[in-house]
Every structure is written in structure tokens, then in C-alpha cells.
C-alpha positions in Angstrom: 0.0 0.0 0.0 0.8 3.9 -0.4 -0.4 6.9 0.6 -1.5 9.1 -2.7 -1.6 13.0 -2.4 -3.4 14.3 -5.2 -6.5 16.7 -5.5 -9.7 15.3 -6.4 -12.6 17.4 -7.8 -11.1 20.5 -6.3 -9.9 18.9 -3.1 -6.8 17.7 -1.9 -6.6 14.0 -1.1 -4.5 11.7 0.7 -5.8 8.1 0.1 -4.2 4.8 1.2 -3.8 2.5 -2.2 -2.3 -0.7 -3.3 0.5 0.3 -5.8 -1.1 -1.5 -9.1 -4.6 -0.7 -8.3 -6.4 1.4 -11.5 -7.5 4.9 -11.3 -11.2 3.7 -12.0 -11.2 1.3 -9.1 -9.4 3.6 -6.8 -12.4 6.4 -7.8 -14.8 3.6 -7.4 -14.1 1.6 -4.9 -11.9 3.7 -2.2 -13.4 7.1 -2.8 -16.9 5.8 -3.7 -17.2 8.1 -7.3 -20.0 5.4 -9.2 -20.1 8.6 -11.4 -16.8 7.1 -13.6 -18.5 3.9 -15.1 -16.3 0.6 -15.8 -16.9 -0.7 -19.8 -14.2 -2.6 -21.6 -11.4 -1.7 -18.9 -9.0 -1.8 -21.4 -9.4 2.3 -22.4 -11.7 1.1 -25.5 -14.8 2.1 -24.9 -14.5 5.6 -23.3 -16.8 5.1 -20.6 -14.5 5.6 -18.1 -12.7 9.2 -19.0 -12.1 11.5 -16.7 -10.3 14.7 -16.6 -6.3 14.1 -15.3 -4.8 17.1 -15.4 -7.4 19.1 -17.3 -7.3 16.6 -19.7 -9.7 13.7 -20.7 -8.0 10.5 -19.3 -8.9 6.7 -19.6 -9.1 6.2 -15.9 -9.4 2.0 -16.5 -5.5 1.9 -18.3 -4.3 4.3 -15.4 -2.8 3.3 -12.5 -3.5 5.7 -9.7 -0.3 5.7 -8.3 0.9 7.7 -11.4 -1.4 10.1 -10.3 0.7 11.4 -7.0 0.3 15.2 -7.3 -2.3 15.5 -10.8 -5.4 17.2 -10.6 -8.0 14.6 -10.9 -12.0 15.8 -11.8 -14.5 12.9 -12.3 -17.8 13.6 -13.7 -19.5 14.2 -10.1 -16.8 17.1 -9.9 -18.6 18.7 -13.1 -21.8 19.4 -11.1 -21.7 22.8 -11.0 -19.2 23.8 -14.2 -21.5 26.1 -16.6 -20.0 23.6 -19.9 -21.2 20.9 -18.2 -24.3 21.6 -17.7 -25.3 23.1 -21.1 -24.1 20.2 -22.1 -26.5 17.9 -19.6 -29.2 20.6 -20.6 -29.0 19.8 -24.7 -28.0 16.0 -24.4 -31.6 15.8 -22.5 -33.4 18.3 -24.9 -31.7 16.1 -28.0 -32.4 12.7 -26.5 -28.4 12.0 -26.6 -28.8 8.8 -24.2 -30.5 6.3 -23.5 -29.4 3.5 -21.3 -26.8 6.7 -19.8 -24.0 4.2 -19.3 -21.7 5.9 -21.7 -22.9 9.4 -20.8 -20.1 10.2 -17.8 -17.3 9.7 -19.9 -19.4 11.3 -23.5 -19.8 14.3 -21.0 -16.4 15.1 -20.1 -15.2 14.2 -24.0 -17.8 16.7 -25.2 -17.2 19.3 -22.7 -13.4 19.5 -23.9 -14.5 19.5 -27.4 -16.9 22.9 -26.7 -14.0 24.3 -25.2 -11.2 23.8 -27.8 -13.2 23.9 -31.1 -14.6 27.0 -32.7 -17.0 25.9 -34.9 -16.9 21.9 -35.3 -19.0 20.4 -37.8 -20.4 17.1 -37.7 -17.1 15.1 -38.8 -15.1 16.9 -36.7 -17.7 16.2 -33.7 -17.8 12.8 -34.7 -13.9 12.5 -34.9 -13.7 14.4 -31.6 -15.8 11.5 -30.0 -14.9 8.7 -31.8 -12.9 7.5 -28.8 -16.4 7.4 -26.4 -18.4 4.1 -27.5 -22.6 4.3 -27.5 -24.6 1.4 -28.2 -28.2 2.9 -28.0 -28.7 6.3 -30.0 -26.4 5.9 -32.8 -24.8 9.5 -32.1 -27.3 11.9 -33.8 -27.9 13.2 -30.9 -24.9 13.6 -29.2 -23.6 15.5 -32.0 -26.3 18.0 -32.4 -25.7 18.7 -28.5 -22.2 19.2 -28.9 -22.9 21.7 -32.1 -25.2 23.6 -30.2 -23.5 24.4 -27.0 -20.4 25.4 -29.2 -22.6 27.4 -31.1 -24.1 29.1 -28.1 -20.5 30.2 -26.6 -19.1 31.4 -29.6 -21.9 33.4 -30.0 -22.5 34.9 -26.8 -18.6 35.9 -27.7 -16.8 33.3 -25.9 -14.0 32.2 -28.5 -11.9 28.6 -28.4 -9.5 28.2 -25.6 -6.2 26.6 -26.9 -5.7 23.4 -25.5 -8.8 24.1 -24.2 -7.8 26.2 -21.5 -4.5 23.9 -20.0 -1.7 25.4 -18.6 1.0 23.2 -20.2 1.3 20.4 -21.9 3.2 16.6 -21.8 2.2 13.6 -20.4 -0.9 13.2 -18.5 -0.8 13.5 -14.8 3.0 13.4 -15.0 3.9 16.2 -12.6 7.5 15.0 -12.4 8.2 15.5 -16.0 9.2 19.3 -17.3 5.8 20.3 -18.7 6.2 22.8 -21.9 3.8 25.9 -21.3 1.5 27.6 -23.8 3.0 30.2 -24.9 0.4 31.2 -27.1 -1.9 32.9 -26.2 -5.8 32.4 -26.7 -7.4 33.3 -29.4 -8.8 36.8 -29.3 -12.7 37.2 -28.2 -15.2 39.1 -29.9 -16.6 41.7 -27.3 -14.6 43.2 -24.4 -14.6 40.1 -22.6 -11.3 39.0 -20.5 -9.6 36.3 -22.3 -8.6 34.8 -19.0 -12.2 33.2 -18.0 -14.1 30.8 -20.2 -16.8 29.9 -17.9 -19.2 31.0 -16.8 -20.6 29.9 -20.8 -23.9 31.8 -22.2 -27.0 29.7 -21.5 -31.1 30.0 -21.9 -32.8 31.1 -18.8 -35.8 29.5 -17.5 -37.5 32.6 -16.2 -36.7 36.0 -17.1 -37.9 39.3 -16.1 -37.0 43.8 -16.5 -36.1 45.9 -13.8 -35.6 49.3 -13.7 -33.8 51.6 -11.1 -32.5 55.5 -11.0 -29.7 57.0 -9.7 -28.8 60.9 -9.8 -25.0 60.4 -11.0 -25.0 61.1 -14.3 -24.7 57.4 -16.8 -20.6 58.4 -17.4 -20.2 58.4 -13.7 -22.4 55.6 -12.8 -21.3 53.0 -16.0 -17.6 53.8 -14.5 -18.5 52.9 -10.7 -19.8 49.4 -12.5 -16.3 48.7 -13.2 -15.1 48.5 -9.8 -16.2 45.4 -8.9 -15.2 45.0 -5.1 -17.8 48.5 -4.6 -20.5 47.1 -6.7 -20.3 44.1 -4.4 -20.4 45.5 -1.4 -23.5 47.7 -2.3 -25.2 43.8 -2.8 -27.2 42.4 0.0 -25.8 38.9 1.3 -23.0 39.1 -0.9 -19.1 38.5 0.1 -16.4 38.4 -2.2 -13.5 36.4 -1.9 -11.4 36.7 -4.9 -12.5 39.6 -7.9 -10.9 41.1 -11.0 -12.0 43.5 -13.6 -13.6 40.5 -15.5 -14.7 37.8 -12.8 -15.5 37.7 -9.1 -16.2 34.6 -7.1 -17.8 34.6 -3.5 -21.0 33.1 -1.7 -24.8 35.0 -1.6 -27.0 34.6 0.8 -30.4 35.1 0.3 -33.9 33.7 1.8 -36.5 32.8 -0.1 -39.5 32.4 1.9 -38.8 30.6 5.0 -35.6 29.2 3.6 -32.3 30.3 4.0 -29.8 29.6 0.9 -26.0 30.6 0.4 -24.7 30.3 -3.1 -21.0 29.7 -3.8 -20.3 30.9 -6.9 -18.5 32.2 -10.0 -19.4 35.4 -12.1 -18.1 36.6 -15.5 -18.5 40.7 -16.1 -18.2 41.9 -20.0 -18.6 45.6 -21.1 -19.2 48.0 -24.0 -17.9 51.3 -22.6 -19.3 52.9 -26.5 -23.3 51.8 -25.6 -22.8 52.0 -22.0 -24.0 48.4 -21.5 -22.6 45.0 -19.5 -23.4 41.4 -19.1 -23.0 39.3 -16.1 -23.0 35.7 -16.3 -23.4 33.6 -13.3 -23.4 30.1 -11.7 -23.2 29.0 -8.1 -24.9 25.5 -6.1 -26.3 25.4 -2.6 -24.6 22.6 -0.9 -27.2 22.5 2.0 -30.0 22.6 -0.4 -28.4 20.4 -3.4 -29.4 23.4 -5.3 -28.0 25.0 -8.1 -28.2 28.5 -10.1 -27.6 30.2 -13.6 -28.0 33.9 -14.3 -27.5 36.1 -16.7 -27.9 40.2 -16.0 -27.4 42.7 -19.0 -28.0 45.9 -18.5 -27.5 49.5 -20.0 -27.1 53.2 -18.1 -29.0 55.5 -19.8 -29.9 59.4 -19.2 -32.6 59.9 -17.2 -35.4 62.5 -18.3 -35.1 64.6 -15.5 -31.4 64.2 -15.2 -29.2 61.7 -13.5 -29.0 58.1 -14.9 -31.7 55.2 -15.1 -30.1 51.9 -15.0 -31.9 49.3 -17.3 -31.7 45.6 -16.4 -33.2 42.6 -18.0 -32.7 39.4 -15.8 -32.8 35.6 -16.5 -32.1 32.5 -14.2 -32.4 29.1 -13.9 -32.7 27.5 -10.5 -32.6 23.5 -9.8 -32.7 21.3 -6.9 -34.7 21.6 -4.0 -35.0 25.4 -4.5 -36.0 24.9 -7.4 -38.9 23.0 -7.0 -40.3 25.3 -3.8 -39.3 28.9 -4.9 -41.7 30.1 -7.1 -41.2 32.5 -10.1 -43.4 35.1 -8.2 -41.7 34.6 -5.1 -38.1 34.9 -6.5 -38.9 37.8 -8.3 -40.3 40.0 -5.8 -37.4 38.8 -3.6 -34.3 39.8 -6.7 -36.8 43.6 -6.8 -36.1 44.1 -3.3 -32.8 43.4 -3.5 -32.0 45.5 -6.7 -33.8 48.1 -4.4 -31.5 48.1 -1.7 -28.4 47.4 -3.7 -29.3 50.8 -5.3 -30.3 52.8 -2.2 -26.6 50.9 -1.0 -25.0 52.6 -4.6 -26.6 55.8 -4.3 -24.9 56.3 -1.3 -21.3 54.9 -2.0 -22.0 57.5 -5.2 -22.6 60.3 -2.7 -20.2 59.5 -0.2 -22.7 58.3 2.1 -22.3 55.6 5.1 -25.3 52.6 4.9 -28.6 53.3 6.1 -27.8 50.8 9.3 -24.2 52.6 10.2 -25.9 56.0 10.0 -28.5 54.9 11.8 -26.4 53.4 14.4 -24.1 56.4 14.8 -27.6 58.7 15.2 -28.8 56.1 18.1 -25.2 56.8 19.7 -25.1 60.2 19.5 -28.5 60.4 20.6 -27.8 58.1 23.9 -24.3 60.5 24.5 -26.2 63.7 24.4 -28.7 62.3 27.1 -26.4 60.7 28.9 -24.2 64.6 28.6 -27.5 66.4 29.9 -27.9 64.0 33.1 -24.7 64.3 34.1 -25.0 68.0 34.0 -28.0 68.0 35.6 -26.1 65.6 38.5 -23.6 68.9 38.8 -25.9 71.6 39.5 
């Protein structure tokens, strides 16, 4: 036996393994992924792929032990990537399995395709997957799922990543070698997006609804304050940022809806168009607690306002599954995201104007109040 350290679906791992025991059984067996299904097990029939390294990987030809330090993701590790679920989304919508044995390892071979190709046709789709076995739907499907998620990100401006988005490359999950780095770099986007985030991807919403809010900065001063993202943030309710750029912020919301409480962890992805004034943010988070998860997509445009100042313009879509899902009705999360766009813009007005938050000022006047009484008695105890 030996001890393994690798990290596994985002986590680092140290797990006790015999020395000639395949990555598939370890993921299996020891770590108790059913997710990465066992076909051929002699890295024919594709059903076992997972990503080593970034990189789709016959698990069932791999011993585990050449995986001390790689970055292992299995398809449960997918749950909440944006590519991944498109994907799930159009494979269900274009009946692209059946039985669903061979759909683990087709997922994580189409997802790499939609992020390295630009605009596949069906031979190239085919080619792409040729490695990933199916005995039920003859591939129609599949292929029409891959075309249209590609199509969906290249349109929403999200180009081809080279080497779909890897650092370096050499020999799967063989840290100890020298990789050779990319030197290249991506291919440029269409639209002032940052190169440096793929994900999250453009998607359809479920629900979607308008929203409309003023300020009295005018839209050159208010479009500007969008860019800084850490201030936008902190004007959000239940928000907290943990790591932000100019392009992408990740964090946890928290938010109730009805009587349940639900904190999202999450990824964003901000684009702009300083010429129109106008942005797009693209978001996806999950709800552990809940087994929840959520899309959503704000664009929105700053705009002069009539009697002066700024209106600010947003149409919003989401998508929310799991439990949440099923109990939070449209209504309900509606009116909740309008009081929040409320607040956040009572919160923006007066970072705009210099102004603490209703709650500190209100705290500081309670103070002050409670030290000017407190002043009088004591002068009264001197007389």
C-alpha cells in the first residue's frame, strides 16, 4: 500500500492505495465516485474518461499511483461547471442517451471538445468522440448537443480556448516530467470580454424578467463605478467576495426565499461596452445545504434619465434547480431579486454620494442620541 496525495474534484486527497490498483477502481471503490463507469477496462470504450490534469484521461489503463500530485475531476466534480451543464441541458433536450452508461465519460469528451473547437462540424464532432463508445442512440444526438453548445458560446462571444484552457502540456498527470507551457496565447474574443475566463458559458434562462432603477450620478459616472467590482459588491445584499478582477468575481450570496435560508458559492463573469454603456453578467453557483443549483444572466445598460441623473436598465434571467428549485416560485423569487435591486441601489446611491449605509448611520444617530442624554444628566447631576 501507499499513501497518494493528489487533488480530487477541487480537493486535496491523501488516500491509502495498493500500488497497481487502477484509477477507475481507486475512484470507485476507495473514494466511492460510481459517477466514472467501468466498460471494456481496457481504455476502448470511453466510458471511463475522466479529466487528469485538465485533460480527458482513460481512468481503466491508469494506474492511480501515477497520479501522486495530478489534478484529478470525475464527472461528479462537473456538477456545477457552466459547460457541463449546457451540455446535460442539450444532451436531454436532443435525447443523446439512452441506457446513460456511456454518458459520464461522453460528457467530459464533449465538454473538452466545446471548449477547444470553434465551430466543429459534424465530422469533426464525430472524430472528436470517436474515442467514447454508444450502443443505444447511434450519435445523432450527441452531436447535435455538442454543435449547439459550441454554437451558443461562440456566439455569446466566448471564443476557443487553446488546449482548451490547460496550462502546459506533456504527459498526463505526470507532474514530475518538465511540462512545456503555452506560450500562445488564446485566441482573441469578440466583445470586451477578458480572455482569461471561459466559464461562466452563455445559456437560456428559464425565467426572465426587467427591472428598472435610477440614480442621480450622471450614466458616465455611474457606467464607471460598475467597473469597480469589489464596490459594486459591497452595495449587494448577502454578498461576500472572496477573490475579484475586472472580468470575474467569485464569493457566496446569501439570500432567503420564503422561509428558507440559501447561500450560493459561486463564480461570475462581467463583459462591457464602454461605446453603448451596457454590461453582461454571467453567473453560476450550487447550494450545498439545499443540493441546489443557479444560472443567471444580467445585462444591463445606463442610460440618461429625463429629469437628469441616470436610469439603470436591467433585463434578468435565471435558472434554478434542486430543492429550490422546486419550492421557490417565479413570483416569489422575483419580488425577492426587486427588493434586492432596491437596496443594492439605495446601497449605490450612497457609496455615489459618499454616504455611510442606512444601518451605520442609523447606528451612529442612536449613539449620538444616547451621548447627548447621557451629557444632559450628568449635567444635571452637577448643579
Amino acid at each position: 500500500m501507499m499513501l497518494l496525495a493528489l487533488t480530487l474534484n477541487g480537493r486535496p486527497r491523501e488516500i491509502a492505495v495498493a500500488s497497481r490498483i487502477s484509477l477507475a477502481d481507486m475512484l470507485r471503490e476507495t473514494c466511492g465516485l460510481t459517477g466514472t463507469h467501468l466498460g471494456c477496462e481496457h481504455g476502448v470504450c470511453g466510458a471511463c474518461t475522466v479529466l487528469l490534469d485538465g485533460q480527458p484521461a482513460r481512468s481503466c489503463i491508469t494506474f492511480a499511483a501515477a497520479c501522486a500530485g495530478a489534478e484529478v475531476t470525475t464527472i461528479e466534480g462537473l456538477d456545477d461547471d457552466v459547460v457541463a451543464d449546457a451540455l446535460r441541458r442539450a444532451f436531454s433536450r436532443h435525447h443523446a442517451l439512452q441506457c446513460g452508461y456511456c454518458t459520464p465519460g461522453m460528457l467530459i469528451s464533449a465538454r473538452d471538445l466545446v471548449l477547444r473547437l470553434s465551430a466543429p462540424d459534424e465530422r469533426t464532432i464525430r472524430a472528436g468522440l470517436s474515442g467514447n463508445l454508444c450502443r443505444c442512440t447511434g450519435y445523432v444526438g450527441i452531436v447535435n448537443a455538442v454543435k449547439e453548445v459550441t454554437a451558443a458560446q461562440r456566439d455569446a462571444g466566448v471564443v476557443a480556448l487553446r488546449g482548451g484552457g490547460r496550462a502546459t502540456l506533456g504527459p498526463v498527470g505526470a507532474h514530475a516530467s518538465d511540462p512545456i507551457a503555452i506560450g500562445a496565447p488564446p485566441a482573441e474574443r469578440t466583445g470586451d470580454v477578458s480572455p482569461a475566463f471561459a466559464a461562466p458559458v452563455a445559456f437560456t434562462p428559464t425565467h426572465e424578467f426587467e427591472h428598472r432603477f435610477s440614480l442621480s450620478a450622471p450614466p458616465e459616472r455611474v457606467f464607471a463605478r460598475f467597473a469597480d467590482v469589489r464596490a459594486v459588491g459591497a452595495a449587494i445584499p448577502g454578498l461576500a467576495l472572496t477573490q475579484t478582477d475586472d472580468r470575474h468575481a467569485e464569493g457566496a450570496f446569501a439570500v432567503g426565499l420564503g422561509p428558507i435560508r440559501a447561500k450560493f458559492k459561486g463564480t461570475a463573469d462581467l463583459s462591457r461596452d464602454p461605446a453603448t454603456h451596457s454590461g453582461r453578467i454571467l453567473t453560476a453557483g450550487g447550494d450545498a445545504a439545499n443540493a441546489s443549483r443557479a444560472r443567471g444572466v444580467i445585462d444591463y445598460r445606463v442610460r440618461p434619465a429625463d429629469g437628469g441623473g441616470s436610469d439603470v436598465v436591467l433585463q434578468i434571467g435565471y435558472s434554478l434547480t434542486g430543492l429550490l428549485g422546486q419550492l421557490g416560485r417565479p413570483a416569489l423569487i422575483e419580488a425577492v431579486a426587486r427588493g434586492l435591486i432596491a437596496k443594492f441601489a439605495d446601497n449605490f446611491e450612497r457609496q455615489m454620494s459618499d454616504l455611510p449605509p442606512k444601518e451605520t448611520r442609523s447606528l451612529m444617530a442612536r449613539l449620538g442620541a444616547a451621548v447627548s442624554r447621557w451629557t444632559a444628566r450628568l449635567g444635571q447631576a452637577f448643579r
